[in-house]
KEMAR-583331 format. One record per residue: z, x, y of N, C-alpha, C, O, CB in turn. Coordinates in steps of 0.05 Angstrom, whole numbers, padded with zeros to 5 digits, always signed. Glycine has a CB too. Layout:
// KEMAR-583331
ZXYZXYZXYZXYZXY
...
***
This chain:
// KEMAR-583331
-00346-00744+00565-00342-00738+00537-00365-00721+00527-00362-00703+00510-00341-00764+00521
-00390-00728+00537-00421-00717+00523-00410-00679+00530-00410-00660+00515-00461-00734+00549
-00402-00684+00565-00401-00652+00575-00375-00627+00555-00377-00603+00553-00387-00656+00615
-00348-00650+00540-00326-00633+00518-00347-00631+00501-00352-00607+00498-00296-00650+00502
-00359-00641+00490-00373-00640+00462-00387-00617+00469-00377-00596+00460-00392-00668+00450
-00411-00613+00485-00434-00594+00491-00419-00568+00488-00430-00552+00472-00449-00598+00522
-00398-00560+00499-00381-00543+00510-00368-00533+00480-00370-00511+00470-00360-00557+00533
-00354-00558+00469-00347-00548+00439-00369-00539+00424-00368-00520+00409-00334-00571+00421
-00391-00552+00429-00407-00543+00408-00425-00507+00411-00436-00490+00396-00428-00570+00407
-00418-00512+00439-00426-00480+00452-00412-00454+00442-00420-00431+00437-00419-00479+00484
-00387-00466+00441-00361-00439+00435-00356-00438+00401-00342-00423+00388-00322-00451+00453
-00374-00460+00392-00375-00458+00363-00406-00443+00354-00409-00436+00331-00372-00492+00349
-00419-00440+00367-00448-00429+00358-00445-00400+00370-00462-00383+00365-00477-00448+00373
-00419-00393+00388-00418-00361+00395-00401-00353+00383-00400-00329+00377-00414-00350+00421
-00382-00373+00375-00349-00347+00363-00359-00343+00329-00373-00354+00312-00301-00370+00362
-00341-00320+00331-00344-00300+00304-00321-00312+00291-00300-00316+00303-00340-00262+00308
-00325-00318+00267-00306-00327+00244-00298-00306+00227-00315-00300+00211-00318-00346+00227
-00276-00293+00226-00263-00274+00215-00249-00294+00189-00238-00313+00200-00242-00256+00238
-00248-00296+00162-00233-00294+00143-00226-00276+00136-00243-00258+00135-00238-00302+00130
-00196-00268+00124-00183-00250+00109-00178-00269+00095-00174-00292+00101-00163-00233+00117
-00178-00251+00062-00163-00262+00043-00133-00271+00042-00118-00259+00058-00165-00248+00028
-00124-00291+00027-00101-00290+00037-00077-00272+00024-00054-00279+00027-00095-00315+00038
-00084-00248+00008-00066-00231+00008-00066-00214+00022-00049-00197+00017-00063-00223-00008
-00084-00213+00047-00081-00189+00070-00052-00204+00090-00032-00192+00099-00120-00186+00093
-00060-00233+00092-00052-00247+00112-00017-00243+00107+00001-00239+00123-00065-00279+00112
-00017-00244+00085+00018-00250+00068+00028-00231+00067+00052-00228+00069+00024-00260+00038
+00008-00209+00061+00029-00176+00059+00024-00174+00022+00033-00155+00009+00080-00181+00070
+00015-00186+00015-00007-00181-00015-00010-00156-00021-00005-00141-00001-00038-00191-00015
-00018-00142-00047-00027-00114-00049-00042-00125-00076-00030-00142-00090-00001-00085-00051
-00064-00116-00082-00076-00117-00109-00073-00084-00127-00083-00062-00122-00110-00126-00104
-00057-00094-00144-00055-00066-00161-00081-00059-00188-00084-00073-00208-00021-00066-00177
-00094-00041-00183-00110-00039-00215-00099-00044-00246-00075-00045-00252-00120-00009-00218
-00114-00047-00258-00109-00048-00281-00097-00022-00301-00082-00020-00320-00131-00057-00288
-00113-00002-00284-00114+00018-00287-00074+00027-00282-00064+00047-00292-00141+00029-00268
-00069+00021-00276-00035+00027-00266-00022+00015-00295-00011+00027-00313-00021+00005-00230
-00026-00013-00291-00007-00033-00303-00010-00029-00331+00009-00041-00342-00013-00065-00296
-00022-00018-00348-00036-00015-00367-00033+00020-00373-00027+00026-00397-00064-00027-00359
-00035+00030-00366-00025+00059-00358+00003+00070-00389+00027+00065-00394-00007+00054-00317
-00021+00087-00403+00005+00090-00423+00032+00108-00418+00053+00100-00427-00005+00100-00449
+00028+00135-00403+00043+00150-00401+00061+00140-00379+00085+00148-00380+00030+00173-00399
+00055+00125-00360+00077+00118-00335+00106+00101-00341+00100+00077-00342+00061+00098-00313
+00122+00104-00343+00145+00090-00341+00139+00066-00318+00127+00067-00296+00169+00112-00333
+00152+00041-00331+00161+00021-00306+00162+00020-00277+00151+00007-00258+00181+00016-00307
+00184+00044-00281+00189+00047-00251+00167+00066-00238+00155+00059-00218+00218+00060-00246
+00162+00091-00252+00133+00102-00242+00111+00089-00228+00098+00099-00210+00119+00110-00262
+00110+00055-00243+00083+00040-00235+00100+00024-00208+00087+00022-00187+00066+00015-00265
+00134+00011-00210+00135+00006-00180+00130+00020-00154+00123+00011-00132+00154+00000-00175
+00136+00051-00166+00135+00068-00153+00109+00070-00123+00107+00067-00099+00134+00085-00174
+00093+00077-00151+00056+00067-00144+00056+00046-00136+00045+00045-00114+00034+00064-00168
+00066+00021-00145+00066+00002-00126+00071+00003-00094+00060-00003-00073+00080-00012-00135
+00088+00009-00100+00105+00012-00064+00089+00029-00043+00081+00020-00021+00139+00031-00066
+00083+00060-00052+00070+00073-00041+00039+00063-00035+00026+00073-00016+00075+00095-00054
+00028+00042-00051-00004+00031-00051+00006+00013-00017-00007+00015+00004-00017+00002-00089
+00032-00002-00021+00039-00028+00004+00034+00000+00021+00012+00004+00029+00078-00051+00008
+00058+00023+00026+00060+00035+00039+00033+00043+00054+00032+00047+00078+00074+00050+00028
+00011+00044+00037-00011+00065+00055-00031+00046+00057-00053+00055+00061-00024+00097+00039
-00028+00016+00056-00045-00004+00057-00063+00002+00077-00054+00015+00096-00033-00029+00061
-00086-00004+00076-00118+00013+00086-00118+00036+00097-00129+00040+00119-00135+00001+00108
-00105+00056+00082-00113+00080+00077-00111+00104+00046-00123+00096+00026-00101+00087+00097
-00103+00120+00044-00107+00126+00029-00080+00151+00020-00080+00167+00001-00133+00128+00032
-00055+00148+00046-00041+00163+00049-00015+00158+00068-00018+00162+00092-00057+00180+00053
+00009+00150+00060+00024+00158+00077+00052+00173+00070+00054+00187+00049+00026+00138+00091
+00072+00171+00087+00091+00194+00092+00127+00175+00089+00143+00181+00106+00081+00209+00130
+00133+00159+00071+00163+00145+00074+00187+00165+00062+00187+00173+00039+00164+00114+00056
+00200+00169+00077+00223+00182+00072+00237+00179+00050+00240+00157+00040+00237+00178+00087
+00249+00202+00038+00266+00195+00007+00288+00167+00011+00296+00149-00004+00290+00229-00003
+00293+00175+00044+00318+00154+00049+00308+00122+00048+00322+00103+00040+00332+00160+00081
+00282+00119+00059+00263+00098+00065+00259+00089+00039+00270+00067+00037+00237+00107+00080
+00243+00099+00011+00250+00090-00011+00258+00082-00025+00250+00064-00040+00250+00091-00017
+00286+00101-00023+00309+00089-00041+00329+00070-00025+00350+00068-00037+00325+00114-00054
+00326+00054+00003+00333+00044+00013+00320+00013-00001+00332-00005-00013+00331+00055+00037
+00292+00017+00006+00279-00005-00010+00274-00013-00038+00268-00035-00047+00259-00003-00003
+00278+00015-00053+00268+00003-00080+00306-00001-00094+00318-00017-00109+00241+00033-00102
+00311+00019-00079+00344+00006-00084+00351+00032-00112+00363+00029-00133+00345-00041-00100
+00334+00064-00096+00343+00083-00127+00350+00097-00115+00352+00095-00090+00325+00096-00150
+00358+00120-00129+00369+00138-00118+00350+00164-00106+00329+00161-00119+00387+00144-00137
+00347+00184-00092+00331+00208-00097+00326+00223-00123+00304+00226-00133+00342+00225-00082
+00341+00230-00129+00333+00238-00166+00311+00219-00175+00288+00226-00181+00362+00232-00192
+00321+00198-00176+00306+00173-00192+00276+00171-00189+00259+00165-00206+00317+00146-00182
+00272+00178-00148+00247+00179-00131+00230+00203-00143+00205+00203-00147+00253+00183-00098
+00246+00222-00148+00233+00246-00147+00222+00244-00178+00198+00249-00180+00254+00273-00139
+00235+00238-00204+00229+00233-00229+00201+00211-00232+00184+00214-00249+00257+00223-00242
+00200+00192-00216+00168+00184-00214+00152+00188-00203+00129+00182-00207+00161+00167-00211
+00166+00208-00174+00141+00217-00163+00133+00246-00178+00120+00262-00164+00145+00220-00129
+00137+00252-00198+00125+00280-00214+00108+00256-00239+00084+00258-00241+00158+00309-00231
+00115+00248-00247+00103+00225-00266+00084+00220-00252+00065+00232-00262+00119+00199-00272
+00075+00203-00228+00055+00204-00217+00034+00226-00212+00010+00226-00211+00062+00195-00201
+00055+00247-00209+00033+00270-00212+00018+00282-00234-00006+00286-00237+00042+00290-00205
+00033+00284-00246+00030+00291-00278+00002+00277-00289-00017+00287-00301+00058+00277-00298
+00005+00245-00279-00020+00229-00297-00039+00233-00269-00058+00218-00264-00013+00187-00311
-00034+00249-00258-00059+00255-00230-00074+00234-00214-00097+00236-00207-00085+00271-00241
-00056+00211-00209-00045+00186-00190-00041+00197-00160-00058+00191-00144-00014+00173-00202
-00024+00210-00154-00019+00219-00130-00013+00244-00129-00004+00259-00146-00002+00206-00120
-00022+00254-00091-00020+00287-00093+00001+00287-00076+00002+00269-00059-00047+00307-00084
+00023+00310-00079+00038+00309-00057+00045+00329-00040+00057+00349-00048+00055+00301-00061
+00037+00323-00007+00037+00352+00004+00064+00352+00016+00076+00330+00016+00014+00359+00026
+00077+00374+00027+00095+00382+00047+00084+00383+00079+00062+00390+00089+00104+00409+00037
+00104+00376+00089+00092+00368+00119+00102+00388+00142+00093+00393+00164+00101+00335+00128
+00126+00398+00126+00137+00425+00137+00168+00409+00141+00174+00386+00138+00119+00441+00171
+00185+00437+00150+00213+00439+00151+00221+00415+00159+00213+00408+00181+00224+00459+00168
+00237+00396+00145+00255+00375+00163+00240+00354+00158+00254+00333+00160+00258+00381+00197
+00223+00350+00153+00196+00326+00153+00195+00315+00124+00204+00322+00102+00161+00341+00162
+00178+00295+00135+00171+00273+00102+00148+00289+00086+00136+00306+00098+00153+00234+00110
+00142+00284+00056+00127+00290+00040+00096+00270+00047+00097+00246+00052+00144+00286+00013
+00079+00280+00046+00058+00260+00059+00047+00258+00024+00044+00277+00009+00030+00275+00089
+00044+00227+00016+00033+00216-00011+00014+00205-00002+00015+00186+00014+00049+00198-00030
-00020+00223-00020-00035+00207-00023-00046+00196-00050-00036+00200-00072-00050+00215-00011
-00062+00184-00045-00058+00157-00068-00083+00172-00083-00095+00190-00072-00064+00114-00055
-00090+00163-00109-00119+00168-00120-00128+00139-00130-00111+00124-00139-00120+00193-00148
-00146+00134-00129-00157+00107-00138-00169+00109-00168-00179+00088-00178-00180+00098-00117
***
């Protein structure tokens, strides 16, 4: 018994204890204030921003398809495209072209 204990107590004085919060663990996103609060954005503008913030979670940029969007948020392309200029407009997000055939790459501004 003395030799489990020594042993536990060995692998407890070397291992690294990683906590994450538990909105990393769940799929969580913290949105600013700065969004929700936001006078010029429409509703959907700020899910918009929402989605795209999950989308590029630790980074600062990614690339989901018009089809990928409106699959998930449940709109149409028009609808996508009308908040993603809203987002531009209040200078939230920039959006590049990725070339022929390809996704729009959205990055985020903090």
């Amino acid at each position: 018994m003395e030799k489990i204990n020594s042993i536990i107590k060995q692998k407890l004085e070397t291992a690294e204890l990683t906590i994450e919060p538990h909105w990393k663990r769940h799929g969580y996103i913290a949105l600013g204030n700065k969004i929700i609060i936001h006078p010029k954005l429409s509703i959907g503008a700020k899910l918009f921003y929402t989605y795209l913030l999950m989308r590029c979670f630790r980074k600062d940029n990614c690339f989901p398809s018009y089809e990928t969007i409106g699959k998930d948020l449940r709109v149409s392309k028009h609808t996508i495209i009308k908040f993603k200029n809203e987002l531009i407009k209040t200078n939230l997000i920039k959006v590049y072209r990725r070339g022929w055939g390809k996704t729009n790459k959205y990055v985020l501004k903090f």
